[in-house]
N, C-alpha and C positions, 0 to 999 in steps of 0.2 A: 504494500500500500504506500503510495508514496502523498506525504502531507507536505502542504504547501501554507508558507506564513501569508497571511493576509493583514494588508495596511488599513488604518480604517479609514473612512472617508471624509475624517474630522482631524485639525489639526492640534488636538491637544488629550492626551490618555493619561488617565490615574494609572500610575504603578504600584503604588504604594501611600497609605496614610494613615496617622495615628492622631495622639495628642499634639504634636510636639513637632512633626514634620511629615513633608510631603514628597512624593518623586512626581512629578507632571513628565513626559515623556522621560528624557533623560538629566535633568535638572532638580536639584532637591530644593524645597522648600520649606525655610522656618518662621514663616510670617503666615499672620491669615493671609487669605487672598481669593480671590473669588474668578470661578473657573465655565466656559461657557465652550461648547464642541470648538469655536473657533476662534476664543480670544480669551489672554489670562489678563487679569487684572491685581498686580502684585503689589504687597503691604497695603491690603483693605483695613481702613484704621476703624476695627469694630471690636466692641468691647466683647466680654468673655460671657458665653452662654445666658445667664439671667440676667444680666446687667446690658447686653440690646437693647437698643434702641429702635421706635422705627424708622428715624432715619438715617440708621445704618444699612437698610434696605435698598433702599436710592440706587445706587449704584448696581446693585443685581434688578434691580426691576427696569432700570433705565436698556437694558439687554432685550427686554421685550421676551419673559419666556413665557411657554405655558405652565412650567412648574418649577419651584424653586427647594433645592434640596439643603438644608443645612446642618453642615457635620459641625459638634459641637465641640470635640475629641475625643479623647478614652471614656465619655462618659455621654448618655445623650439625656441631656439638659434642656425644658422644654423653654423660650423666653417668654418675656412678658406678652399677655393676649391682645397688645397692639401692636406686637410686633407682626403677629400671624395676622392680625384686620389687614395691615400694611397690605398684606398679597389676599389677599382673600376678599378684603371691597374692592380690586381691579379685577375680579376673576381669575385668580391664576391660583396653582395650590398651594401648596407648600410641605412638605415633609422635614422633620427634625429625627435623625438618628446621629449617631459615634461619624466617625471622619472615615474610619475603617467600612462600614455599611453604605455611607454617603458615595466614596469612592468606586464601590460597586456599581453600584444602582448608577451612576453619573454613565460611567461606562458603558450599562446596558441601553440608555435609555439613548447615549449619544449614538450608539449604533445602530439604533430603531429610527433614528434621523429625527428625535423631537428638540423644542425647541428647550431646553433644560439648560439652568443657569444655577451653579451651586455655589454656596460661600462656605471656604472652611474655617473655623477658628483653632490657631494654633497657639500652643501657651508658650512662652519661651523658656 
């Protein structure tokens, strides 16, 4: 059987994520930052899981997704219930899990071609 690597059609893949850091294709990252199939947006200056703001949103909503995933780190932390109105009176979703789960799902969701816009918080 011969297996062949496929590229994906997006130019930016979760390799890896925790609390604490990140791989976006081959580049590590130890800031938040907020990541979309086709543009990263590095040291998102947003506060740490409960302490969110909504508008620290801005910036991922200004992306135009239909759904906004936010990894929170090693722990998934849900923020304050304006932060979630934020996306949710424009119509858009939003899911809150770990950086680790975030990372996944970003992955599936960017190779199913939707419009998905994730912020991660990373603790230094």
């Amino acid at each position: 059987m011969q297996l062949n690597h496929e590229l994906p059609d997006y130019a930016y893949a979760l390799r890896a994520a925790d609390g604490r850091s990140a791989k976006v294709n081959d580049r590590v990252l130890e800031t938040s930052f907020i990541l979309a199939p086709n543009e990263l947006i590095e040291d998102w200056k947003a506060s740490a899981g409960i302490d969110l703001a909504p508008e620290d949103m801005a910036p991922l909503l200004a992306l135009n997704p239909e759904l906004v995933l936010l990894g929170t780190g090693d722990r998934q932390v849900f923020p304050a219930a304006a932060v979630m109105a934020a996306c949710l009176t424009r119509g858009i979703g939003i899911e809150v899990m770990t950086n680790a789960a975030a990372a996944r799902t970003f992955n599936v969701l960017a190779g199913e071609g939707r419009r998905v816009v994730a912020g991660f918080l990373l603790s230094s």
